[in-house]
C-alpha positions as CSV (number, residue, x, y, z in Angstrom):
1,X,0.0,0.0,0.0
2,X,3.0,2.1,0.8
3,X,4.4,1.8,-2.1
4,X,1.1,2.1,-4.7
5,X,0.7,5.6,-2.6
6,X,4.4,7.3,-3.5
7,X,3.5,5.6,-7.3
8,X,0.4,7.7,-7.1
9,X,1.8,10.8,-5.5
10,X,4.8,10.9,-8.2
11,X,2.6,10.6,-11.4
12,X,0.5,13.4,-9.6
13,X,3.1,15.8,-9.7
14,X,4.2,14.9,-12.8
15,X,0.6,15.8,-14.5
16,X,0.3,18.9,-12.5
17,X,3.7,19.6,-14.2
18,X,2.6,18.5,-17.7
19,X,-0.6,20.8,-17.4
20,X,1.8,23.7,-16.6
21,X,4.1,23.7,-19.4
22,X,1.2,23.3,-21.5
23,X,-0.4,26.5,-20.5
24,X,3.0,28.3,-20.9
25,X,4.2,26.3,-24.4
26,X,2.6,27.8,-27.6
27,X,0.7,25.2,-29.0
28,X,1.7,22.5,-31.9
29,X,2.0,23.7,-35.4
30,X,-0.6,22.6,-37.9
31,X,-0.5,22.8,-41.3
32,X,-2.7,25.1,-42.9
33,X,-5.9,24.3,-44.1
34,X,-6.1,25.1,-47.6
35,X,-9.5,27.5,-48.9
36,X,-12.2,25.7,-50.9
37,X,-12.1,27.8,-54.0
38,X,-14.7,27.8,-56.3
39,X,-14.2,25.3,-59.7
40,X,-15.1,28.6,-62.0
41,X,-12.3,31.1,-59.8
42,X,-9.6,28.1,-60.4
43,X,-10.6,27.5,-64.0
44,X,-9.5,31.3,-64.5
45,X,-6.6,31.1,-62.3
46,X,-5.3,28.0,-64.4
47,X,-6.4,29.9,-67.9
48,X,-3.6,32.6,-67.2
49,X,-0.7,30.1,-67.0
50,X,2.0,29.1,-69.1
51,X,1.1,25.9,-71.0
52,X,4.1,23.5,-70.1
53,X,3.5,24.4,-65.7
54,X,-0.5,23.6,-67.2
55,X,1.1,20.1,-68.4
56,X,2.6,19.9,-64.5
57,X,-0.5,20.4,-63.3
58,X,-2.5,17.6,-64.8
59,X,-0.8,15.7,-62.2
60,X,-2.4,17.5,-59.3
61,X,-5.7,15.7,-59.2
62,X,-8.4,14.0,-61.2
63,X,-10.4,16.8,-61.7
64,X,-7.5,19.5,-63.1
65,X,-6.6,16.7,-65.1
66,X,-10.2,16.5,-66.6
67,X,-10.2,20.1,-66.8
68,X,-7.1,21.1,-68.2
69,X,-7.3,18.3,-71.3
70,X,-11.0,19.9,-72.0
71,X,-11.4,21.3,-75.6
72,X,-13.4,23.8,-73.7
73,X,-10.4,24.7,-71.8
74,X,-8.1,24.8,-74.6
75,X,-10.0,26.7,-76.9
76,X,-10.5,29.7,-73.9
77,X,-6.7,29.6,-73.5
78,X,-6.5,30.4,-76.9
79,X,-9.2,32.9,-76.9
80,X,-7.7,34.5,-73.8
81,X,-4.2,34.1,-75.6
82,X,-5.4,36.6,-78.4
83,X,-6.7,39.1,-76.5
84,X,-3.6,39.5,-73.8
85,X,-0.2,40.7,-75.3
86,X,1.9,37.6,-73.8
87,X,5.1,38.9,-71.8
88,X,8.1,39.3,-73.4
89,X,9.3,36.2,-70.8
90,X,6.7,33.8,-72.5
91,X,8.3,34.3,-76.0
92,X,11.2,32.6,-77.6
93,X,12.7,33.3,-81.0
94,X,13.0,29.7,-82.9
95,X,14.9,28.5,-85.9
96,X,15.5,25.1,-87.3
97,X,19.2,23.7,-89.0
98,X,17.4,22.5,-92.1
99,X,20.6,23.6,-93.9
100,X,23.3,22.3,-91.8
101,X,24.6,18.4,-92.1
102,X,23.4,17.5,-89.1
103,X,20.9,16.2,-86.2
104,X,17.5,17.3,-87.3
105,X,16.5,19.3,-84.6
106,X,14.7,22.8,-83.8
107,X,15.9,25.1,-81.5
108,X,14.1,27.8,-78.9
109,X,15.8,30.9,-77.8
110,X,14.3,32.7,-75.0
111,X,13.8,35.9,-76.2
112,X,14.2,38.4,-72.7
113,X,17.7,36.5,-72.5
114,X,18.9,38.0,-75.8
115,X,17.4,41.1,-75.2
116,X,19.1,41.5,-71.7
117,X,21.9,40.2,-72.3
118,X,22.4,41.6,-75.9
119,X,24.1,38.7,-77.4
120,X,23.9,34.7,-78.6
121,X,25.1,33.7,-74.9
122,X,22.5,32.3,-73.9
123,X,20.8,28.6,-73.2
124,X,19.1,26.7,-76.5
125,X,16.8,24.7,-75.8
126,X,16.3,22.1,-78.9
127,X,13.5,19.8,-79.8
128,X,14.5,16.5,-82.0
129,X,13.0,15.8,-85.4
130,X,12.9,13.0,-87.6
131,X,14.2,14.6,-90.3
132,X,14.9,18.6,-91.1
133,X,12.3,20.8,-91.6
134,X,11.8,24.3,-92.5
135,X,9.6,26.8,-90.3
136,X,7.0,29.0,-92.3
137,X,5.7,30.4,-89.4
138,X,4.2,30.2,-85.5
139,X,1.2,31.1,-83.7
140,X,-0.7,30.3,-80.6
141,X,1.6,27.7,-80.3
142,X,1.6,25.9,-83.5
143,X,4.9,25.7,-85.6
144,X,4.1,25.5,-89.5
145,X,6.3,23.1,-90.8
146,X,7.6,22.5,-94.7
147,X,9.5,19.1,-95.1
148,X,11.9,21.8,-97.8
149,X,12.6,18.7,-100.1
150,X,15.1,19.3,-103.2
151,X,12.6,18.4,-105.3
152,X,9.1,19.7,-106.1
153,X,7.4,17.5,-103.2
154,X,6.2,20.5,-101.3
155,X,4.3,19.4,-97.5
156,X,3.4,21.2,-94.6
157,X,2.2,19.8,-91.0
158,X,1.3,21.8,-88.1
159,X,3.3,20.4,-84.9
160,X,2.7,22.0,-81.1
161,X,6.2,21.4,-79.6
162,X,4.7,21.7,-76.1
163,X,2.7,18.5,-75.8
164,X,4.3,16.7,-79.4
165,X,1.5,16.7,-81.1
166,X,1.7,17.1,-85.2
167,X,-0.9,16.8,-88.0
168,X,-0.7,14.8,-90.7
169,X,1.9,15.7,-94.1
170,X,-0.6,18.1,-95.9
171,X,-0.1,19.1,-100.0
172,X,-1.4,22.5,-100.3
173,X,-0.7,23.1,-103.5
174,X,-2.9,22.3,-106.3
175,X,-3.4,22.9,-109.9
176,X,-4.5,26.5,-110.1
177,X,-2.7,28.0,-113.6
178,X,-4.1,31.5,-112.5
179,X,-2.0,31.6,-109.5
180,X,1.8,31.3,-109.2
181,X,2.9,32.3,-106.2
182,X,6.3,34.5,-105.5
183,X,7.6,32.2,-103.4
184,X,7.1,28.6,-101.8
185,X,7.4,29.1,-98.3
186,X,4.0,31.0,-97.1
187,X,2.9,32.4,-93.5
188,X,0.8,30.5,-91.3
189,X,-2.5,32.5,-89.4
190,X,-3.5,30.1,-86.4
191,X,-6.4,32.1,-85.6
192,X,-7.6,31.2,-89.2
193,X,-6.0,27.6,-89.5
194,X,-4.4,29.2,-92.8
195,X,-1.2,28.9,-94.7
196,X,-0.9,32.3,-96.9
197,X,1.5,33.7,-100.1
198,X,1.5,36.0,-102.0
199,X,1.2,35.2,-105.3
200,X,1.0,36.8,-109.0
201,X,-2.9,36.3,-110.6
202,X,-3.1,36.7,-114.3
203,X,-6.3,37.5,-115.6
204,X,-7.6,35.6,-119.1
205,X,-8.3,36.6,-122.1
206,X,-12.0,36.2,-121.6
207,X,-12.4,39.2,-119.2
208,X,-9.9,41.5,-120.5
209,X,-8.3,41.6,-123.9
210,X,-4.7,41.3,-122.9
211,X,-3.4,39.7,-119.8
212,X,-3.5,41.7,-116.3
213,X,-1.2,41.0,-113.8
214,X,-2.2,41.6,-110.2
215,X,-0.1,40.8,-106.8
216,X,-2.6,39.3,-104.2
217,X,-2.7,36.8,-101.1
218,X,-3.2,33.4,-101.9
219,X,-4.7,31.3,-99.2
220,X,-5.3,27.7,-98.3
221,X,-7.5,26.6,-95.2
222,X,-6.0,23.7,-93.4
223,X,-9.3,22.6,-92.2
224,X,-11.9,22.1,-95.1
225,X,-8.3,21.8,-97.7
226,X,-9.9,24.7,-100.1
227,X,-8.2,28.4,-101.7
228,X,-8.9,31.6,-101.3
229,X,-8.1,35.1,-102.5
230,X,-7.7,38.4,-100.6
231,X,-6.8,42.0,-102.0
232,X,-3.6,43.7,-100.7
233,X,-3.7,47.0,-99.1
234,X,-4.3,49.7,-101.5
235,X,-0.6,51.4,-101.6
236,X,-0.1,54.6,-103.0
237,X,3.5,55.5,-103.3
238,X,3.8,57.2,-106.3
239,X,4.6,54.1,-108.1
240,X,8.1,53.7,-105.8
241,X,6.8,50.0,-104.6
242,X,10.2,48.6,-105.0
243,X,10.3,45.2,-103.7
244,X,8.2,42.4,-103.3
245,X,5.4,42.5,-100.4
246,X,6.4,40.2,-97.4
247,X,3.8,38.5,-95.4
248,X,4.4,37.7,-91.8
249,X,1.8,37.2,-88.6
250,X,2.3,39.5,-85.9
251,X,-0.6,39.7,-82.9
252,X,-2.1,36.6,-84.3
253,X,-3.1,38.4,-87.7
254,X,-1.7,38.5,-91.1
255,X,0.5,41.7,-92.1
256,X,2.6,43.0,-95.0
257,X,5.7,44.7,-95.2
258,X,6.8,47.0,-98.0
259,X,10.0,48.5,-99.3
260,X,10.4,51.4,-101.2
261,X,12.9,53.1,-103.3
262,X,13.3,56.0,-100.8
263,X,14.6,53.6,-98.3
264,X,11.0,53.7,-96.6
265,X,9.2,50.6,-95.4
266,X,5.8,50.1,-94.2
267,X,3.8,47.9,-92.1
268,X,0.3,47.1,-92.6
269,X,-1.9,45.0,-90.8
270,X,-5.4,42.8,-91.5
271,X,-7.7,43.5,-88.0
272,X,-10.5,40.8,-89.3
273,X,-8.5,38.0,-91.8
274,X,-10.5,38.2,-95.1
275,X,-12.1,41.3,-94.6
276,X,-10.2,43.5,-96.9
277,X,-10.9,47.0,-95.4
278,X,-9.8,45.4,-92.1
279,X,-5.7,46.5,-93.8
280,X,-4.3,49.3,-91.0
281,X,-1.3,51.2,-91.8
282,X,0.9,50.1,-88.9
283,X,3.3,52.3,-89.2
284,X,6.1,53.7,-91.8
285,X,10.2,53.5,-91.0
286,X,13.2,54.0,-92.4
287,X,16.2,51.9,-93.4
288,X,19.9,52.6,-92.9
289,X,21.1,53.3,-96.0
290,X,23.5,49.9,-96.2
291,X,20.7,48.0,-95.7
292,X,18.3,49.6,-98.1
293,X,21.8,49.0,-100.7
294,X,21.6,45.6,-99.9
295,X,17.9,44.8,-99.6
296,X,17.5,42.0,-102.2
297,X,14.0,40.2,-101.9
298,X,11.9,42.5,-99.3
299,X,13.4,40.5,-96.4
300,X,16.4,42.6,-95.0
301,X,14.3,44.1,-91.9
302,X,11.4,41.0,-91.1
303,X,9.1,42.0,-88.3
304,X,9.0,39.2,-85.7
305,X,6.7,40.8,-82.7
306,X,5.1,43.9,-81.9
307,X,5.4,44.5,-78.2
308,X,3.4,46.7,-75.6
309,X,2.9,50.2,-76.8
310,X,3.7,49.0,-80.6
311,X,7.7,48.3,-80.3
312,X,8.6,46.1,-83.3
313,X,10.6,43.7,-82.2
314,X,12.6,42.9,-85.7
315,X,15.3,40.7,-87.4
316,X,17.8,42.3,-89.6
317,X,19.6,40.4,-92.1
318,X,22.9,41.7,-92.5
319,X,24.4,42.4,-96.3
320,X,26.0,39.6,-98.1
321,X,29.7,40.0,-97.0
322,X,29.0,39.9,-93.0
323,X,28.3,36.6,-90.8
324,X,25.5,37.9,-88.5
325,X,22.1,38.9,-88.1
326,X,21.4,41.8,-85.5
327,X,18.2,41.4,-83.6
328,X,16.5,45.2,-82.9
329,X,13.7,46.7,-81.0
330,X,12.0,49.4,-82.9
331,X,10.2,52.9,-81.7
332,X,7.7,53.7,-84.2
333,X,6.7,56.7,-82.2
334,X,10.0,57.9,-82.5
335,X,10.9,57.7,-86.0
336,X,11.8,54.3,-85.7
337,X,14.8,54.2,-83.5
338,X,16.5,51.3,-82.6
339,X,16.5,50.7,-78.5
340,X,18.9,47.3,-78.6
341,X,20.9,45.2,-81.0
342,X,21.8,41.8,-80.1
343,X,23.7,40.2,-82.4
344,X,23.3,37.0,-83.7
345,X,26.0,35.1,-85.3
346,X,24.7,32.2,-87.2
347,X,27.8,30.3,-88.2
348,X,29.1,30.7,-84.6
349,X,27.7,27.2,-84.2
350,X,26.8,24.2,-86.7
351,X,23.3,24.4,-85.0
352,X,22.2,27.7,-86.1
353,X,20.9,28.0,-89.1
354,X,22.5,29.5,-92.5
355,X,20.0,32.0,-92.8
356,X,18.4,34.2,-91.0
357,X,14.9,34.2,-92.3
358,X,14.1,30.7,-90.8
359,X,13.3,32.5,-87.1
360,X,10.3,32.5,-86.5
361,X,8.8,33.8,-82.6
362,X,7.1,31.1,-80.5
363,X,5.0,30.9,-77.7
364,X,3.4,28.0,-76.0
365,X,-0.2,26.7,-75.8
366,X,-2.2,23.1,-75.5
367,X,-4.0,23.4,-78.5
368,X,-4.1,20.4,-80.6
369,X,-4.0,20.3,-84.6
370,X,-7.1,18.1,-84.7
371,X,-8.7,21.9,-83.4
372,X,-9.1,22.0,-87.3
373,X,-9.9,19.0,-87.8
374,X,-6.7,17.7,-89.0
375,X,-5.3,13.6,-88.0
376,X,-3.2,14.1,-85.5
377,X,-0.1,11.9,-83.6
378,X,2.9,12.0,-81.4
379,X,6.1,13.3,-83.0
């Protein structure tokens, strides 16, 4: 009994004790409970990010996974995609070696590195192909691929580098004796699903009495595999036009570049693809007078992205006797000053390509080629 009553009195202290430290310990840590947030607040939380964390994210749970593979989702991305300027963070200049005698493969250059660091220093990130390929144009994510054969086998595919999905080897073109366009390689509009030139049209003998040549855009629609026609901006220079229009995509819609004998170029933009009074004067530049010397096929300055508050971000091709490209920022407000020039040197390295009009700019997305209704697969 003696010794059950010193047990008792011991263990007695001992919780008096225990009750005292807790009162003057802070209590445990618990993790936080996370907020139930509503399924339409996440949906445009997840809309806003960059497509390759979205990819991350399908691992979270059932449900984002559900969510995020959605056409639905996708095609708000997109939607959301066209209306926000993307950051200059979220872009990358891209190229592929097409010319070079060796490993097919495509590279991505992220653009803020060159543009802060104002040279080629910087990390390539490169995506293998099966064989080489020549870019014809991005958007919303898509990279417009030409398989650039030697001989007249001319095929196109749309592949998203992001998830590694590609459409089938498409043919665009067809007989049409009217058309011939000025060059090959055209400019892809993903907002449209279109592959564009332009292209001479010759009018016949049963409308006019002699043959009438006009310059025009030629199109082909990737979805429904059928051609169509729309009218260049009406340009009145004075009859000084002095090089060949350029097509290019800049803020998702189809633009034109011209070159003029006074060493003036202009921009012109389509607002609403096919609608012909949709062309806006962009804005009108000058060259340097050794460029405009050298400027051979209306390719010497080729717009690449138009920034916040309308800076051009452009490529320059250099003339024939020098080995590098210089990447500038253009002020159109400011008579087209130039605010950077990284320079790219393109035979600093087997992998960069021999010429400077295969970069194209990229930015990522989830949409899938069969969006036009095109067979799609893995790369």
């Amino acid at each position: 009994m003696r010794a059950h009553a010193i047990v008792k009195k011991v263990f007695g202290a001992a919780t008096k004790w225990s009750k005292l430290l807790s009162l003057l310990l802070p209590p445990p840590l618990r993790p936080p409970t996370l907020p139930m947030l509503p399924a339409e607040l996440i949906e445009l939380i997840l809309l806003r990010l960059p497509a390759r964390s979205l990819l991350k994210f399908k691992r979270v749970c059932k449900s984002w996974k559900t969510l995020i593979s959605s056409s639905d989702f996708t095609k708000n991305q997109v939607q959301l995609s066209i209306m926000a300027e993307p950051a200059i963070s979220e872009i990358h200049l891209v190229y592929s070696n097409f010319l070079r005698h060796s490993e097919p493969k495509i590279g991505f250059i992220p653009i803020q590195s060159l543009l802060e660091n104002l040279s080629f220093g910087t990390e390539v990130v490169y995506f293998p192909m099966d064989d080489c390929v020549k870019i014809l144009g991005s958007c919303n994510g898509f990279l417009c691929l030409n398989n650039h054969p030697r001989n007249t086998d001319f095929k196109v595919r749309l592949l998203n580098p992001c998830t590694g999905l590609a459409s089938e080897w498409l043919t665009p073109f067809a007989v049409l004796p009217e058309y011939t366009p000025l060059e090959r390689d055209g400019t892809f509009v993903t907002g449209t699903g279109t592959l564009n030139w332009v292209a001479t049209k010759i009018a016949s003998f049963i409308t006019y009495p002699v043959h009438q040549t006009t310059i025009v855009v030629l199109s082909f629609n990737f979805g429904n595999e059928s051609y169509g026609q729309i009218a260049l901006p009406n340009v009145d220079e004075g009859g000084m036009i002095h090089y060949e229009p350029v097509l290019l995509t800049l803020r998702n819609s189809l633009c034109v570049c011209h070159g003029y004998k006074n060493s003036v170029w202009d921009l012109w933009m389509m607002k609403e693809y096919g609608n012909e009074d949709s062309w806006t004067r962009m804005l009108v530049s000058s060259h340097d007078e050794e460029i405009i010397h050298h400027y051979a096929l209306g390719n010497s300055i080729r717009p690449l992205h138009m920034m916040e508050n309308d800076l051009l971000l452009v490529l320059v091709r250099p003339p024939a006797y020098r080995k590098y490209s210089q990447l500038a920022v253009y002020n159109p407000a400011n008579k087209g000053d130039r605010l950077g020039y990284p320079v790219i040197n393109y035979y600093s390295s087997d992998d960069m390509p021999k010429y400077s009009g295969c970069f194209s700019v990229y930015r990522e997305s989830l949409v899938s080629p069969s969006h036009y209704g095109l067979k799609t697969d893995h790369v």
